[in-house]
C-alpha positions in Angstrom: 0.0 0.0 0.0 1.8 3.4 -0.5 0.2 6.3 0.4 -0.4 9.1 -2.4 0.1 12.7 -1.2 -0.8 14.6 -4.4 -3.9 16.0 -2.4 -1.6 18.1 -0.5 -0.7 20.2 -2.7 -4.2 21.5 -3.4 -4.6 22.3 0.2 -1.4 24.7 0.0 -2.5 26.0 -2.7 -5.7 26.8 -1.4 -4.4 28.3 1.6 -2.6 30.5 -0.2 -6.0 31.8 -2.2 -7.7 32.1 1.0 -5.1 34.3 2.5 -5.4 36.4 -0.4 -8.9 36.7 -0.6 -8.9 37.3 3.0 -6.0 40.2 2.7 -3.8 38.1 4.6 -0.4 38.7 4.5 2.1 35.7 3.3 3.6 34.1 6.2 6.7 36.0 7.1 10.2 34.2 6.7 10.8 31.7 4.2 12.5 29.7 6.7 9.7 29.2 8.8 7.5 28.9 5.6 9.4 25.8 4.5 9.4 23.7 7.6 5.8 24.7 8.2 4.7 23.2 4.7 7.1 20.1 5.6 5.2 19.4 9.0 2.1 20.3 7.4 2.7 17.5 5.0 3.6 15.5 7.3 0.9 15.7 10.0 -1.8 15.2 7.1 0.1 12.4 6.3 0.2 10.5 9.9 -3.5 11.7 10.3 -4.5 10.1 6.9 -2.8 6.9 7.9 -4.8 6.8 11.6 -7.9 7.0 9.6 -7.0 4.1 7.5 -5.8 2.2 10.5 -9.5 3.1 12.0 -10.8 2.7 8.4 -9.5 -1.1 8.4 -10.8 -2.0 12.2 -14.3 -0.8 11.5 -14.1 -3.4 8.8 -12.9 -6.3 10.3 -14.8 -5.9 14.2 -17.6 -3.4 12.9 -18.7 0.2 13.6 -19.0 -1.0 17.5 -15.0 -1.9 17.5 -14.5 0.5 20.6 -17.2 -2.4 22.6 -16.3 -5.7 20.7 -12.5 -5.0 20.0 -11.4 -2.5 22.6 -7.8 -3.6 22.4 -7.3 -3.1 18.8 -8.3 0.5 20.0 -6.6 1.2 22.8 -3.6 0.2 20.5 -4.6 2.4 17.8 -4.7 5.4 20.4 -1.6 4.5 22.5 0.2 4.3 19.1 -1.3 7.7 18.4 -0.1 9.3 21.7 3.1 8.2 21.1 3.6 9.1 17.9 2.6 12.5 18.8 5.1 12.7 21.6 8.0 12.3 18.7 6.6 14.4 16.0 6.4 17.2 18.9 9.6 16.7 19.8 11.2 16.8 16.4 8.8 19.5 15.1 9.9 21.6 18.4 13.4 21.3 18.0 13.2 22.5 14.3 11.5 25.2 15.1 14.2 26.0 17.9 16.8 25.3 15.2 14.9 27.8 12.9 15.0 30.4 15.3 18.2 30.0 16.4 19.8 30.2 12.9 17.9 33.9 12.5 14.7 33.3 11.4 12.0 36.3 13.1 9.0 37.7 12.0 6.5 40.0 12.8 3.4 39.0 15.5 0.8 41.1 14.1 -1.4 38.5 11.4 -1.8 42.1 8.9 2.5 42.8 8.5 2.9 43.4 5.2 6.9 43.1 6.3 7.1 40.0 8.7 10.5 39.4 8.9 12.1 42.9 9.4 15.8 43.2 10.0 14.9 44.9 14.1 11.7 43.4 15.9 10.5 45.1 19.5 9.9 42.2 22.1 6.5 42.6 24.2 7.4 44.1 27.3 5.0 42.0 28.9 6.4 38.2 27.8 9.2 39.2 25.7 8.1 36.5 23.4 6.3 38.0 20.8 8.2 40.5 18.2 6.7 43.5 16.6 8.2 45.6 13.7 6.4 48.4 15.2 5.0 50.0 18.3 2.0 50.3 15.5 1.9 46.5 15.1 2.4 45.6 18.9 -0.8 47.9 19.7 -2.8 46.1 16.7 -1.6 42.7 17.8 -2.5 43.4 22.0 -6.4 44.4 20.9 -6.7 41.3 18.1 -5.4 38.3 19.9 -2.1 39.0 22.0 -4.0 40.7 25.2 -5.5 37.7 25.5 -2.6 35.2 25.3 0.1 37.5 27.2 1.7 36.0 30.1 2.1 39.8 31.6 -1.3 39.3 32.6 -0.5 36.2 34.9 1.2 36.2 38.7 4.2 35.1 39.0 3.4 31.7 40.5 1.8 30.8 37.5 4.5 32.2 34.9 7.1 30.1 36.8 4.5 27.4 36.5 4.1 27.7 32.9 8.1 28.0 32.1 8.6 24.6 34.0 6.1 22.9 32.3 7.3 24.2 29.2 10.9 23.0 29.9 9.2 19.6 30.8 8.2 19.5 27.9 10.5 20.3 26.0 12.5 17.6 27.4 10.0 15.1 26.9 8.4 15.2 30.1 4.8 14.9 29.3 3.0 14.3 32.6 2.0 17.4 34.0 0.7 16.8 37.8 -1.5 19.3 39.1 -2.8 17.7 41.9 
């Protein structure tokens, strides 16, 4: 069986029409660009092959599989978590690979120049980058007020980087009892 994934191209290229009808600006740098339409690729791949894999077991045990065959399932979904644990874990390190090799871009979703030469952190999380105060005001009433860590206490911001670093070295389990 090989798995055909000329579909995929349609959907990028639909995206890209959307954005334009929609006045959306292209994302920002190239770099980022690529290895999002590689994981893009990707993740509709390992999706299409889940439904296959769920596809096959409705066939064989029937559309009550989850009662007759729940081990075929439990399977099916532990192999699911798991494979999500890895492609998380590669996709995060690219990304931390792309960024540290120079790749930036402007927050605000209307930049017509997302990957200006000097970005202005947000004072509040210093995560997000602006190539203008303009933008950064924009950005804080559209999505970013909402999202911005400046908002939090302390005890939860410490929470939140700990998890994070957890995470991002493969820790999944996050206890919060």
């Amino acid at each position: 069986c090989e798995v055909n994934n000329d579909y995929l191209a349609g959907e990028a290229s639909e995206a890209k029409e959307e954005r334009e009808v929609l006045g959306l600006r292209p994302a920002g740098d190239p770099r980022i660009n690529r290895r999002a339409n590689k994981w893009m690729h990707f993740i509709k791949e390992k999706q299409m092959e889940q439904k296959m894999e769920i596809q096959l077991l409705i066939r064989t045990h029937g559309k009550d599989h989850i009662k007759t065959a729940p081990e075929h399932w439990e399977a099916i979904m532990a192999r699911g978590k798991k494979q999500e644990k890895e492609i998380n874990n590669k996709f995060l390190a690219e990304v931390d690979q792309t960024f540290e090799d120079g790749a930036v871009e402007c927050c605000y979703w209307a930049c017509k120049k997302p990957d200006d030469e000097k970005l202005l952190r947000c004072a509040g999380c210093g995560i997000n980058k602006y190539c203008s105060k303009e933008h950064q005001r924009l950005d804080w009433s559209w999505e970013h007020k909402g999202e911005c860590q400046m908002q939090l206490p302390d005890f939860i911001k410490d929470e939140i980087e700990q998890d994070r670093l957890k995470c991002k070295n493969g820790d999944y389990n996050i206890d919060r009892s």
